[in-house]
N, C-alpha and C positions, 0 to 999 in steps of 0.2 A: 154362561161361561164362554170364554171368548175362545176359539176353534177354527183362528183364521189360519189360511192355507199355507200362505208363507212362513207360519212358522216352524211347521215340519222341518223346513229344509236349512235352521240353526244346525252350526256347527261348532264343538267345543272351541273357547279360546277366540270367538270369530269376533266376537263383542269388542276386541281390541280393536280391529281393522274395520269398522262398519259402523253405521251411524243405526241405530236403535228405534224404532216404533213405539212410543207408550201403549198404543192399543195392540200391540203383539204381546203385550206382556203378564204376565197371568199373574194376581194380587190375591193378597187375602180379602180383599175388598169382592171377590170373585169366588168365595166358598159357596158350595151348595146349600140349602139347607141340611141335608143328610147330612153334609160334611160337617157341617157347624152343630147338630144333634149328635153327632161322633165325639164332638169335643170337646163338647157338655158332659158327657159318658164319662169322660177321663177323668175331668175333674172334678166331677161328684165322687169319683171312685176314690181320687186323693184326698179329698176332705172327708168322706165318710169310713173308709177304710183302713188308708195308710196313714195321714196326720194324726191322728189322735193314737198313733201306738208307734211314733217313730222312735221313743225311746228302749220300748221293749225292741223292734226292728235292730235296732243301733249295740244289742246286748246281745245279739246272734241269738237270740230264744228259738230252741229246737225246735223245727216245725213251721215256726213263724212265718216266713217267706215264701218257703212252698204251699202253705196255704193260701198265700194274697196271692199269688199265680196262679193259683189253680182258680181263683174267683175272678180273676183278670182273665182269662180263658174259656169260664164259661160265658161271660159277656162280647167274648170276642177279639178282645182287643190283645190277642198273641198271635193274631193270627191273620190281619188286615189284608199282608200281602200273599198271602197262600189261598189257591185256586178252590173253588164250593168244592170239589168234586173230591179235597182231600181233606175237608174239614174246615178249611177257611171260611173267610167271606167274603174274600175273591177283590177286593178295591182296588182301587189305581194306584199309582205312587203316591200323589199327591194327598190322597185322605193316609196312605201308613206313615208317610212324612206328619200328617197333623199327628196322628194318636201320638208318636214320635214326641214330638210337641206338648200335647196333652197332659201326658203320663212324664214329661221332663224335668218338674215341680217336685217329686214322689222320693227326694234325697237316695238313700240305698236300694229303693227298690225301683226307681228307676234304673237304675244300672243293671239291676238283677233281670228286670223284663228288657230291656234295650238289649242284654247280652241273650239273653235266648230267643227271643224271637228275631233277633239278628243275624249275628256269626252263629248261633247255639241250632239255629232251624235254615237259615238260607243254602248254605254247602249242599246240603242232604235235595235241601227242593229244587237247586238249579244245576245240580252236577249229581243226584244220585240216579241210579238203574230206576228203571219202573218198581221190580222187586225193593226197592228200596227205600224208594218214598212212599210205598202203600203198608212198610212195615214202620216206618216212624214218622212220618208227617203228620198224620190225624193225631197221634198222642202229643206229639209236639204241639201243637194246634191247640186243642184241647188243656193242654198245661199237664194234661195225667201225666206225662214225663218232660222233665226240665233238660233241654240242651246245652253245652258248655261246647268249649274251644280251645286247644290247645296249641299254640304256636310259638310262644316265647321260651328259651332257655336262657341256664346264667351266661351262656355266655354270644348270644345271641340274640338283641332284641329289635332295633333297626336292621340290625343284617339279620334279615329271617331265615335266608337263604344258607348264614353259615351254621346252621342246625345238628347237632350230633346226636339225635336222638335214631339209632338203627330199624330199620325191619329187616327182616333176614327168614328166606323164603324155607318149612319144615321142608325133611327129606320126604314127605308123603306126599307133598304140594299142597296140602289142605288148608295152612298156615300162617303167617307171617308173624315171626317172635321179634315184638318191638323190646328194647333196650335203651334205656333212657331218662329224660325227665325234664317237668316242662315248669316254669313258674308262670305267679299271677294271674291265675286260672280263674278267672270269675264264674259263680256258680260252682265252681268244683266241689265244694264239700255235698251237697247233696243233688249233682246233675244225675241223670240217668242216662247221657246219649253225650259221648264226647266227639267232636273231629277233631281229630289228632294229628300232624306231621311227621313224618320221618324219613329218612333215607334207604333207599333199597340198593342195596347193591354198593353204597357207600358212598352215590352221588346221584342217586337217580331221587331227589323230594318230593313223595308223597303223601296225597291223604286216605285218613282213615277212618272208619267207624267205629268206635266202643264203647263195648256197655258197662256200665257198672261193674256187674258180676263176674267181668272176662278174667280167667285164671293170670294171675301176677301182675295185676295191676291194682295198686295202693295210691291212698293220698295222702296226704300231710294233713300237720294242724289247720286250724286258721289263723292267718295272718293278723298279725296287730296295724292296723294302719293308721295314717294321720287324719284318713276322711274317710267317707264311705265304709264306713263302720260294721254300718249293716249286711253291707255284702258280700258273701261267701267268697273268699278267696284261699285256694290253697295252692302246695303244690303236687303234681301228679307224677309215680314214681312206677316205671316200666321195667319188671326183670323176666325176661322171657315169656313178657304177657302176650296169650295168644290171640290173635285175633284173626276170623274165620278170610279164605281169600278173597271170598265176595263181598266183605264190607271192606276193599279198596275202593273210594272213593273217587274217582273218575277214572285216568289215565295211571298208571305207572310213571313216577317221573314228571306228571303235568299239575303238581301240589303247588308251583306258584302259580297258576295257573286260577286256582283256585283262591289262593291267599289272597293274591292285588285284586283279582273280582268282586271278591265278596268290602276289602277294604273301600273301595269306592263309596258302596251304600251304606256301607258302617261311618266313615268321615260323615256323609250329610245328613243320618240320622241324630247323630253324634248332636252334629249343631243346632236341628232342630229340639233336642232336650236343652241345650243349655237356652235357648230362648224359651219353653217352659219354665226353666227355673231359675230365668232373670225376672221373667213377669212374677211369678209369687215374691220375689226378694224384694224384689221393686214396690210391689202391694205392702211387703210387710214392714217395710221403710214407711211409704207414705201413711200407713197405719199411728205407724209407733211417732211420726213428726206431730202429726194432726194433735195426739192424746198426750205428749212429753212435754211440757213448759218447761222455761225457765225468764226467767226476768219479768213473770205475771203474764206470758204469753206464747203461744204455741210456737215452738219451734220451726213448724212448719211455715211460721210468718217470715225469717230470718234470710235472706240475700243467699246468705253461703248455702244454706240446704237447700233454698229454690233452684239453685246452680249443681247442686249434687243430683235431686232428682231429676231433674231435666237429663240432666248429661246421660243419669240408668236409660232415660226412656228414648235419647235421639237412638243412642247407639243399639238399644233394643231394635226400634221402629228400623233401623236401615237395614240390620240382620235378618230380621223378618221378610223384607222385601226382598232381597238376596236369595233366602232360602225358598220360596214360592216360586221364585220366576226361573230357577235352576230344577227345580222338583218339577215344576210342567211342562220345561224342554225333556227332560228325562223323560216323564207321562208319553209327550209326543212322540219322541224319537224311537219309543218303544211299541207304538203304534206301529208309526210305518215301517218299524221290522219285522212285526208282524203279519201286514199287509202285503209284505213280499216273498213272505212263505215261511219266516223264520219259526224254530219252537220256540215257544213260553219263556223258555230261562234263557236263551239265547239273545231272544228280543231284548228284555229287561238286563243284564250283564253287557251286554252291547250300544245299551240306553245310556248306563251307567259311565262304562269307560267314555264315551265320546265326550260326555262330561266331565272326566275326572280331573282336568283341573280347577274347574268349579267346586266341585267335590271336597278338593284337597284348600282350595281358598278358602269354602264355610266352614271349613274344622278350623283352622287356624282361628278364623275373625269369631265363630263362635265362643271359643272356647275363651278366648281373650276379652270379649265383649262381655261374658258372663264373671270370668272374673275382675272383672271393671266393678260394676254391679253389685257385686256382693262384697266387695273388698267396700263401696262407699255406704253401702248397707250397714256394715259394722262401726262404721265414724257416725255415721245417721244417731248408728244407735247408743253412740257411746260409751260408756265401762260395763252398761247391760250387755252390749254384743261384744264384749268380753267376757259372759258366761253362759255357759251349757243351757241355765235355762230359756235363751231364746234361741229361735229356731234359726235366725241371721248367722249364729256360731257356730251352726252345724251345717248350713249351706255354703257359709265361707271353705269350713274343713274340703266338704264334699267337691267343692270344685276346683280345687286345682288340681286333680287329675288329669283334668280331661285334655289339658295340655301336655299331656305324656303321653297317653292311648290314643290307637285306632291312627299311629305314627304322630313321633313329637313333632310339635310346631315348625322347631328347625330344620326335620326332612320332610315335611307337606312344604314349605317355601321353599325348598330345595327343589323339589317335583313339581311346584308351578312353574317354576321358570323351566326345568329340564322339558318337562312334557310339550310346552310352548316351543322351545328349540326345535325339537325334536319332529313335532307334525309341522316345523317348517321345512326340515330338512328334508323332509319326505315328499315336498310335495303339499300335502293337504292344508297346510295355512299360509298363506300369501302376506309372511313379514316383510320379507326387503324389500317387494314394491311400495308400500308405505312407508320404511325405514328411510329409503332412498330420498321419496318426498318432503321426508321432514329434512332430510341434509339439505336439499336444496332450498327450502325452504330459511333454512339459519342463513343462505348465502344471499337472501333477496333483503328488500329494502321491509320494512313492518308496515300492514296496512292499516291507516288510522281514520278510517271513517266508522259510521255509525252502522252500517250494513243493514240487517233486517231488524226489526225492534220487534218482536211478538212475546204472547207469555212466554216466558221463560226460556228467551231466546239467551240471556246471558249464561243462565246456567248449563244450558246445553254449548255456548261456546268453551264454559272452564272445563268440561267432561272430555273435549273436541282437545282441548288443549294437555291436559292432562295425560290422554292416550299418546299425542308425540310426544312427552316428557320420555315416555318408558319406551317408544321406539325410537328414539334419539339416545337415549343411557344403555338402552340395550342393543342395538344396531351396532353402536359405538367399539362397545366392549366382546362383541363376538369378532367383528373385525380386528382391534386389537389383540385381544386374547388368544383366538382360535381356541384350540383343544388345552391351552391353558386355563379357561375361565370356569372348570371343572372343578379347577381347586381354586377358586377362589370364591368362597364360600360366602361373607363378606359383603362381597359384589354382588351375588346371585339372590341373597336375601333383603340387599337393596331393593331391586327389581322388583321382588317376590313383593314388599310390602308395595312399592310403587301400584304396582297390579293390582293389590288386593284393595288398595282403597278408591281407589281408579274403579275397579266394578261393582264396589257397595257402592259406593254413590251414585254410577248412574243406575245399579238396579232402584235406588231410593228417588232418585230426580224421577223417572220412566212412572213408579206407582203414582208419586205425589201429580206429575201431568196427568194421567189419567183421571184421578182422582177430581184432581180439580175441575176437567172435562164433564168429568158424571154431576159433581155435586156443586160447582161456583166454587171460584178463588175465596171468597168471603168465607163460605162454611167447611173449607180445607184448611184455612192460616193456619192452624197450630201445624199441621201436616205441614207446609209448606215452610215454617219457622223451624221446623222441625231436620227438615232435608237442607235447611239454608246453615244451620250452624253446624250439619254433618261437614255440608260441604266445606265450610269455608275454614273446617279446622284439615280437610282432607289434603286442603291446597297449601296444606301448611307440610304435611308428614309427606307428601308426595315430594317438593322442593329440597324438604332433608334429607331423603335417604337420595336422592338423584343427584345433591351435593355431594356426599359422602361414597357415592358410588364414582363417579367423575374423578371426583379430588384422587381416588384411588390407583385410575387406571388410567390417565389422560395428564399430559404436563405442553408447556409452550401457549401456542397459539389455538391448537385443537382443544383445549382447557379451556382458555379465555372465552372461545367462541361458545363450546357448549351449557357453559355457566350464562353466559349472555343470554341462550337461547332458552335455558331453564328458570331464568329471569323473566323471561319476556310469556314464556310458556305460563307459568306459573303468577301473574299479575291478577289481582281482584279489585274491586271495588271497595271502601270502607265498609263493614255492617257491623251493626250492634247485638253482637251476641247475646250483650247482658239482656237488653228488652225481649228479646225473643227467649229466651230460655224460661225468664218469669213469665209470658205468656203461657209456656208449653208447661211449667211448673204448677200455675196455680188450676190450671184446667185437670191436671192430675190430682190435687189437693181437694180441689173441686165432686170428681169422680171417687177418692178413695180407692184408686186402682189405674194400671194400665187400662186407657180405654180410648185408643186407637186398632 
């Protein structure tokens, strides 16, 4: 496992301004074995377990669920990222990011274990008292009690912060009588351990502890939804419910504190399930191609479906590489804040934020890339994955969620680019000296020699080129705008995408180098056919939204030039998508599964 020095010292967002190492870059090509026996774990657990009862699962049968948790817990896997010493099994990020993974196939009860061993158990293990984690961690851990999360009201769900649910301190001081109520409560119908938010004092936002049985607190039906069926969702209803002072959960008043902390690790968990439950859709595609005829021959022979499953698997394969090499700067970064004295939650929460606009990019591109996936899953499968009985129409339902939670798509793009501002304005990320270079750069003459010819020296120039695309539109437009470009919404989720496809592909070029390094270009090609039509559709969505953002905030001569410059930025060579996809196609056809 690769533990070179220099990578400690990434820093969120730097990816932009800096030219990249393949061998700094941590792949799944780099799981341990433990870790790769972890995640065999998971998905024997899904196929023996959860798949063959996801229709009882999907009919909320009493009992049901809290039972597959409590068997998912005695194997371990609720508990990856919590310390031996409270019950866990103490792992790195990197192996609770796989199980993450693993267990992200599992339809509803994926979400039921992602919500509690997530938000449902992290609050408690990185912001609770000592008294506090030794009274619910091991049971959390254990599964004997299910954790839930309350932060959303009606009328409050991006703005968390305008929250109206009270606490309000007894005259004994013993107390805090919340007033209120919270929707969307995953787990809610049978959690045993809620974090709750509210306001003290009528603007001080904090968290809380409660239990089940705490006087005047009630919950609602469950919800009927459109997907995720299985999973308990209610809403939670506070009238003078007491709850004791010592299960305030951190600070008084420091409840967002806890909220956007715990959000960090929830977004890239988030994405590491929907890449679990693109590879099962994508399997059960390539299944159902291979055994479907029509015209006296497998479906799976046909141009358009070699081009449908190809496309499931680029966009899988560059996700996955994204999300590994983000999870083992987190690993690292949590290292050396450990090595400098920091505590345990502090280290990890601290790993996390320096990260979070990575964070906030794999939620986005996850969630998108899975429902890519499953949307061509159900054409794969034709008028079948128009019915209940295959399992394509209950993955389709189950994921578009997930661009709703753990913050909608549209404020994770909003917060890539804001957080990116923001550690420039501070100081910590050095944008306008690069900004500055790429203006000067639109002002010189275009150099047109051959320069250096090595592997995959072109693709490392379009990555090169791609990064000033977005500090040339976004340089542009903070000069223009100033403290205008706040509202323009528009503009910023140009960028946002710019970004986001801009760091899938070089997390995807960075594996496929290494890759090819370890094993020969020869026995990489589908890998490298693979990152070659990410790319060369990326240089296509990078050029649009950077048109679209320009055309919006730029007119005259400064227009001309920077369309010029996003021209000349944004230039490729011809390639043959078609041939490369049916390479990467029939090699899936081949295997009967994801098998990169």
């Amino acid at each position: 496992m690769n533990t070179t020095s220099n990578t400690t010292s990434v820093k969120g967002g730097e990816w932009l301004i800096k030219e990249n190492d393949a061998l700094d870059v941590f792949t799944p090509e780099d799981f341990s074995e433990e870790q790769l026996m972890i995640l065999d774990m998971c998905l024997q657990f899904l196929k023996t377990e959860v798949h063959p009862i996801v229709e009882r699962i999907d009919k909320l049968e009493p009992g049901l669920m809290p039972s597959l948790m409590e068997k998912a817990g005695e194997l371990g896997l609720l508990s990856a990222s919590v310390p031996e010493d409270l019950g866990g099994l103490g792992k790195d990020f990197v192996t609770s990011t796989l199980v993450s993974e693993g267990l992200g196939g599992g339809y509803s009860f994926s979400v039921a274990m992602s919500a509690h061993a997530g938000i449902g158990t992290l609050p408690i293990l990185y912001f609770g008292t000592e008294e506090q984690k030794k009274k619910y961690i091991p049971k959390l851990a254990s599964g004997e009690w299910k954790g839930s999360y309350g932060l959303t009201e009606p009328g409050s769900g991006s703005d968390a912060l305008g929250a109206k649910t009270t606490a309000t301190l007894s005259e004994d001081g013993k107390y805090y009588l919340l007033n209120g109520q919270k929707i969307w409560i995953t787990n809610g119908g049978f959690a045993d351990v809620y974090t709750v938010f509210a306001k003290v004092d009528g603007d001080k936002f904090t968290a809380f502890i409660l239990e089940r049985d705490f006087e005047g607190f009630t919950r609602g039906p469950e919800e009927h939804k459109m997907g995720i069926k299985g999973s308990s969702t209610v809403q939670l209803y506070f009238q003078d419910c007491k709850v004791p002072v010592e299960n305030v959960l951190g600070e008084v008043g420091r409840g967002h504190i806890i909220a956007f902390n715990i959000l960090n690790i929830g977004r890239l968990k988030l994405a590491a399930a929907t890449i679990g439950g693109a590879k099962l859709a994508l399997m059960n595609s390539i299944e159902y191609a291979k055994t479907r005829e029509q015209f006296k021959t497998p479906i799976a022979n046909f141009g358009a479906i070699k081009h449908k499953l190809a496309e499931m698997a680029i966009k899988t394969f560059a996700d996955e590489s994204t999300l590994y090499r983000t999870a083992k700067w987190i690993d690292e970064k949590e290292a050396e804040l450990l090595a400098e004295g920091k505590p345990f939650n502090e280290a990890l929460l601290g790993a996390a934020e320096e990260f979070a606009i990575e964070c906030a990019i794999l939620k986005v591109h996850g969630s998108e890339v899975l429902d890519f996936v499953v949307d061509e899953g159900v054409q794969i499968h034709g008028g079948v994955g128009f019915s209940d009985e295959y399992n394509i129409s209950r993955a389709y339902r189950d994921s578009r969620v997930n661009r709703i939670y753990e913050g909608t798509n549209e404020i994770n793009r909003l917060l890539t680019v804001d957080m990116m501002l923001k550690r420039a304005m501070k100081g910590k990320l050095d944008l306008m000296g690069p900004a500055m270079n790429v203006q000067k750069e639109l002002m010189s003459i275009p150099e047109f020699g051959n320069g250096e010819e090595s592997a995959f020296s072109k693709e490392k120039k379009i990555i090169a080129n791609l990064k000033k695309c977005i500090l040339m539109v976004a340089g542009a437009a903070v000069q223009k705008l100033m403290n205008e470009l706040s509202k323009e919404e528009e503009i910023i989720m140009n960028i946002a995408d710019m970004a986001i496809e801009t760091f899938v592909s070089e997390s995807n070029l960075l594996r496929v180098i290494k890759l090819a390094d370890k094993n020969g270009e020869e026995n990489s090609k589908v890998q490298i056919a693979m990152m070659r039509c990410y790319l060369n559709d990326a240089v296509d969505k990078v050029a649009k939204a950077g048109k679209e953002a320009i055309n919006a905030f730029a007119t005259g001569d400064e227009q001309k030039m920077m369309l010029l410059g996003l021209k000349r930025f944004t230039k490729t060579e011809p390639f043959n998508s078609k041939d490369a996809r049916r390479q990467i196609a029939d090699k899936l056809i081949e295997e009967g599964k994801y098998c990169f």
